[in-house]
C-alpha positions as CSV (number, residue, x, y, z in Angstrom):
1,X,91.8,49.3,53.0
2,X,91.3,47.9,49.5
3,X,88.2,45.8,48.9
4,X,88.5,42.5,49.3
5,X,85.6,41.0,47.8
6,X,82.1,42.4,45.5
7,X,79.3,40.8,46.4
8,X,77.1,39.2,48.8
9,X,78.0,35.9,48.3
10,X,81.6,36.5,49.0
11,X,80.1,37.7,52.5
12,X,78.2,34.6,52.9
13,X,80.6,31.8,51.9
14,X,83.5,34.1,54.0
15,X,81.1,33.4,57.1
16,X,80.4,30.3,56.1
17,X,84.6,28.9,55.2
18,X,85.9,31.1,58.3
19,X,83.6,31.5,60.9
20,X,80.4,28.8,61.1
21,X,82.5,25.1,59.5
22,X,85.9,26.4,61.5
23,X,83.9,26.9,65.0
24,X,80.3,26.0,64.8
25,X,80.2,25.8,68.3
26,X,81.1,29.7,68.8
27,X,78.7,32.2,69.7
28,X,79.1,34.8,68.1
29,X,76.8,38.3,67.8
30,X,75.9,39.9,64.8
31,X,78.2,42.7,65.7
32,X,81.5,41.3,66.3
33,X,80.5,39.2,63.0
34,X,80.4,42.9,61.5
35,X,83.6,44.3,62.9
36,X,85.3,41.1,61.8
37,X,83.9,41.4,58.0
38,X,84.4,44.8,58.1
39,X,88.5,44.5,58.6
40,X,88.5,41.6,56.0
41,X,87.2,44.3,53.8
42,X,83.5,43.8,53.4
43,X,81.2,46.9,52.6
44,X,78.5,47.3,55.0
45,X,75.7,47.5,52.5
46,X,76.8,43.7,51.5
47,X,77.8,42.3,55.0
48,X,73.8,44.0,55.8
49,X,72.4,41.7,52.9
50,X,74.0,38.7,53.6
51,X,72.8,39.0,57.5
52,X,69.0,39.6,55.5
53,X,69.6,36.1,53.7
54,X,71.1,34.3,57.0
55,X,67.9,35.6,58.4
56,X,65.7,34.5,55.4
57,X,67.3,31.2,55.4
58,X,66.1,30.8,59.2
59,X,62.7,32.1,58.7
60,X,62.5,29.4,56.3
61,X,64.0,26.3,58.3
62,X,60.4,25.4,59.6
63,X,58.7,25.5,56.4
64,X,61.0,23.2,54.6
65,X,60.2,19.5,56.5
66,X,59.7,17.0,54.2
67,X,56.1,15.7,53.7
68,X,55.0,12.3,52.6
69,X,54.2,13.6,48.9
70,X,58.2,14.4,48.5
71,X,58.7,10.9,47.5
72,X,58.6,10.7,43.6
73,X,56.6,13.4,43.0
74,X,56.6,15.6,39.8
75,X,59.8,17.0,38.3
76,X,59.9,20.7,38.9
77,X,60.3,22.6,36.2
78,X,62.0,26.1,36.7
79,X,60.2,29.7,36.6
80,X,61.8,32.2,34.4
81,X,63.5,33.9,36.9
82,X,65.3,30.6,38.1
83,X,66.5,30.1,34.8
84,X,67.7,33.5,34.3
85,X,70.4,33.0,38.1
86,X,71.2,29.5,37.7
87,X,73.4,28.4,34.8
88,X,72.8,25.1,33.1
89,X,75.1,22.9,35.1
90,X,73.8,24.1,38.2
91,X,70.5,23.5,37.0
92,X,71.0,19.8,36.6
93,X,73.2,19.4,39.5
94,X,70.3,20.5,41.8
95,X,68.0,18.1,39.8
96,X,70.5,15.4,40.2
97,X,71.0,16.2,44.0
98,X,66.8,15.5,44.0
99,X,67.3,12.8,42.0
100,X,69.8,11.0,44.8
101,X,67.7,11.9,47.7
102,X,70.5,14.4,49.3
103,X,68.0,17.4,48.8
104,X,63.8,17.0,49.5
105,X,61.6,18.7,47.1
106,X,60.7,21.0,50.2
107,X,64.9,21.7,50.7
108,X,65.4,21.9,46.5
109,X,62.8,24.9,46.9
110,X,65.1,26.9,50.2
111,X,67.7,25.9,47.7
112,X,65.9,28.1,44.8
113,X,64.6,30.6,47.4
114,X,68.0,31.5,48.4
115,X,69.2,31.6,45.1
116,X,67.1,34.1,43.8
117,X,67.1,36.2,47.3
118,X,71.1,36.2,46.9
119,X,70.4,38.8,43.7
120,X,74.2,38.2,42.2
121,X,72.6,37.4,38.7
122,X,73.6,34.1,37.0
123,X,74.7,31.2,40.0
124,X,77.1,28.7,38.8
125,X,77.5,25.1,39.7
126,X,80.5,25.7,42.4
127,X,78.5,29.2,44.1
128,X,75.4,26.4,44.1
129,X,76.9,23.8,45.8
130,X,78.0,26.3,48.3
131,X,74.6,27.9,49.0
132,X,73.4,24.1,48.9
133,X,75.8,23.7,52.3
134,X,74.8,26.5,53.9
135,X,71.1,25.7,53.6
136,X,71.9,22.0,54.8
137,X,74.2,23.4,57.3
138,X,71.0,25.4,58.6
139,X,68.4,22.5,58.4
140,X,68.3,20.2,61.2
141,X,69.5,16.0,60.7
142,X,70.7,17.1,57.5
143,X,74.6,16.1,58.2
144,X,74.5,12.7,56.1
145,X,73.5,15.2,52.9
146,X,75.7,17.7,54.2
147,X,78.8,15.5,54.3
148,X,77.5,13.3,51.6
149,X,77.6,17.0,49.1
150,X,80.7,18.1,51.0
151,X,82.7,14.9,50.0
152,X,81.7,15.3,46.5
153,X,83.1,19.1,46.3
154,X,86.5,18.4,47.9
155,X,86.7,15.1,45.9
156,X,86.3,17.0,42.7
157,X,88.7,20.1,44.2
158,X,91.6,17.5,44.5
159,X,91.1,16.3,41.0
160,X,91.1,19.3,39.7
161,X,94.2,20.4,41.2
């Protein structure tokens, strides 16, 4: 079988597309996730690092409630290494996301956590927005940002086509 896709994020936003938005409600286990990757035509090493950041991402959920400094606090200005993975249009779409109130300071930082755990090298604006869903997907009485950032992709999709 020819492979399919290269890295980790393929794996992740495959899961994400296919499996978790189509049938949330599905209980899947990590191994027939695997089998099912596998036959797309995954490679174990990168179906065993995108399980790692699912996992990450759910150590993190608790960590990442809002707290009553959020609310106009200090603009957060990006480490080295966050420069380096996100290119300049995803770096101010995830200060304008902060800006609007779709994303908390606390979420903005999941945001830049899983960024840098995905180790892809440079993120655009559209792999952002997608790791942006997942995370929101993940945190709990997050659907009016999910849908909010979900509207504005598919909007932008149809006038681009």
């Amino acid at each position: 079988m020819r492979m399919m896709k290269e890295n980790i994020l393929d794996v992740l936003l495959y899961l994400f597309e296919n499996l978790m938005i189509e049938d949330p409600e599905a209980d899947q286990d990590r191994d027939s996730l695997q089998s099912t990757l596998l036959e797309v035509g995954f490679s174990p090493q990168e179906i065993s690092k995108a399980f790692d950041w699912l996992d990450g991402l759910a150590e993190l959920r608790p960590a990442c409630e809002p707290s009553p400094l959020d609310a106009g606090g200090p603009i957060r200005v990006l480490a080295p290494q966050e420069l380096e993975r996100l290119d300049v249009e995803a770096q101010g779409f995830l200060m304008f996301l902060e800006q609007q109130g779709v994303l908390s300071p606390a979420q903005r930082e999941l945001v830049l956590d899983r960024v840098i755990a995905l180790d892809v090298g440079e993120v655009d604006e559209h792999e952002l927005k997608w790791i942006i869903l997942m995370v929101l997907f993940n945190q709990p009485d997050q659907e009016a940002a999910y849908s909010w950032l979900e509207n504005l992709m598919f909007d932008q999709d149809e006038m681009v086509n």
